[in-house]
N, C-alpha and C positions, 0 to 999 in steps of 0.2 A: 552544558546548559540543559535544563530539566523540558520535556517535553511536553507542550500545552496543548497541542492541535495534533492531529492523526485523519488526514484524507488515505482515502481510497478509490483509484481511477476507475474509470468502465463507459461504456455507453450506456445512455438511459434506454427503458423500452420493453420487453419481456424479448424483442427479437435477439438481444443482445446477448441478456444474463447470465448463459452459462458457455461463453463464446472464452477462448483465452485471454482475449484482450481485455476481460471483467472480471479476473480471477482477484485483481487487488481490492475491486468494489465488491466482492464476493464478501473477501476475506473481513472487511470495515464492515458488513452488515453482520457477520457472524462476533464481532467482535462487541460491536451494540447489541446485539443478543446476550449475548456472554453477560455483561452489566448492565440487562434489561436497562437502557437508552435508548426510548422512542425516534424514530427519524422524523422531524418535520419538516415539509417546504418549506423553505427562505429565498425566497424570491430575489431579494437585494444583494445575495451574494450568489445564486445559482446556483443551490443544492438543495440536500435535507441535509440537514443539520442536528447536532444532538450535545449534550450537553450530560456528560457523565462522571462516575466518581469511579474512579478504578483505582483501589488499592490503596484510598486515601487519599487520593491525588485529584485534582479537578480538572479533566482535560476532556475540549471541544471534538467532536468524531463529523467530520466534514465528508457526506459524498455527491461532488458536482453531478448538476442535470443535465448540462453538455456533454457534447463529443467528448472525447478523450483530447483529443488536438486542441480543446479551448478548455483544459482543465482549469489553468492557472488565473482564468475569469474570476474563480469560484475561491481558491486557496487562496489570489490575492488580495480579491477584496476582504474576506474574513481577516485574516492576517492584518491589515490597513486596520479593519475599524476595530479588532479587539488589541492592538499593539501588540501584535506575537511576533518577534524574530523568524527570520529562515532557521536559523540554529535550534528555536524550539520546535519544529514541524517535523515530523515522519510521513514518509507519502508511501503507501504499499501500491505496486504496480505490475505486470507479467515482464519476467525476463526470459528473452529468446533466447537465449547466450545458454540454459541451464536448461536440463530435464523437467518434467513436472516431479514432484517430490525433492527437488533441491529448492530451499532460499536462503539469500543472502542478507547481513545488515551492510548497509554503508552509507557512511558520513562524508556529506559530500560527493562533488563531483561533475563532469559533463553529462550530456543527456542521452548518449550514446546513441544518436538515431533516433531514439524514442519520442515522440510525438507532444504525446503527455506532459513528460518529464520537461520538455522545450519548451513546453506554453507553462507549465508551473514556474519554472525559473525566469522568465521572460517576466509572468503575474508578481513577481518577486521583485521586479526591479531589474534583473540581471543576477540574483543572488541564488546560489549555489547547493549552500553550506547545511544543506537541509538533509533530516535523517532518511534513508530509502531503504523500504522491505521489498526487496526483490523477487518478485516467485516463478520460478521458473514453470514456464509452459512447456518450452523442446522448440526446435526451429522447424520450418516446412524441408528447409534441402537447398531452396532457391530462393532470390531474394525475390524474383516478379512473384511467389506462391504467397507472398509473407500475409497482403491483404486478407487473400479469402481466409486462409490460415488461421489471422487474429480473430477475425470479426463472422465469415461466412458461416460458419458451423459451429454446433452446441461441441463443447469439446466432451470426451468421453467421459462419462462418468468416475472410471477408475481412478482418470488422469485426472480430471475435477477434483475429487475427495483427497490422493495423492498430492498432488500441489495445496489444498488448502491446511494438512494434515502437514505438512512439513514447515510451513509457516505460521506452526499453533507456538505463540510464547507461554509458558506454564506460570508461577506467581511470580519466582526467583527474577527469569530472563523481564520478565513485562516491569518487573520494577526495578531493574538496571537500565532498561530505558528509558525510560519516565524519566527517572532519576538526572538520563543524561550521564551515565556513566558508560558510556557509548564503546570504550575499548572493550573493558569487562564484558559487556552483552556481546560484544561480537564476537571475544576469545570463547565462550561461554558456548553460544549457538553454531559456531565453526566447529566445534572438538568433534573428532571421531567418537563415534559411539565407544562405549568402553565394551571391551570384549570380554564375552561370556563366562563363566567360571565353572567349571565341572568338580562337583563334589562326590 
């Protein structure tokens, strides 16, 4: 099913912005840059909101002005009032599970702990089925570290650019998305780099 909505999680605030746990809001603002999409307050659903043409395609770039933990205030009600399925939604978020410069696609799923991801699916109804950009931060070591971890501190620069740098989709992958040709994008952005060729 073709993709019509594209949230991106974070904490609102400048104290936030360049924290791990805003790497997916990072990534949805660079993304609105990308296809010059202004963000504007929308009050009635809890975000900025924007409204883009990417690749031909007409799809909504949601990023809630809530917590992360009340994401799905914000994905739900747009979703409710513009009739978009969980199946057409991509949510890009920090995954602890992965380095920074690793992301992943996946369709569907649990919320694995994630905060966010639990208050999206809860805004959903219970439903699941929805596409997730996973971008890996790195974990702290210990789970009591995880808080300051996400949120306490701007994460490094390197590691910033590295993470958002690995969840760049190029023309190809962003419109196998779109598309909802959802295996293909994933065989696609999983493949080992191909290896060098010496002439």
């Amino acid at each position: 099913m073709a993709i019509r909505l594209i949230a991106g999680l974070g904490n609102p605030g400048p104290r936030y912005a360049r924290t791990r746990h805003n790497i997916g809001a990072a990534w949805l603002q660079s993304l609105a840059h990308r296809f010059a999409t202004p963000l504007k307050e929308q009050r009635k659903f809890k975000c900025l909101f924007g409204r883009a043409s990417m690749l031909g395609r007409d799809i909504r770039l949601l990023l809630p002005t809530t917590y992360v933990n009340l994401s799905g205030e914000a994905v739900g009600a747009a979703a409710h009032f513009y009739k978009i399925s969980p199946a057409e939604i991509l949510v890009a978020y920090d995954e602890v599970a992965f380095a920074a410069g690793t992301t992943r696609l996946k369709a569907g799923g649990g919320h694995n702990g994630h905060n966010g991801i639990k208050s999206v699916i809860a805004g959903l109804g219970g439903a699941s089925e929805f596409m997730r950009l996973r971008i890996g931060v790195g974990h702290p070591g210990r789970a009591d570290r995880m808080v300051a971890y996400l949120t306490g501190a701007a994460m490094p620069a390197a590691e910033f650019e590295a993470a958002l740098d690995s969840a760049w989709l190029d023309e190809e992958l962003l419109g196998l998305v779109l598309d909802g040709n959802l295996q293909q994008a994933m065989n696609l952005f999983h493949a080992p780099p191909a290896a060098a060729t010496v002439s």
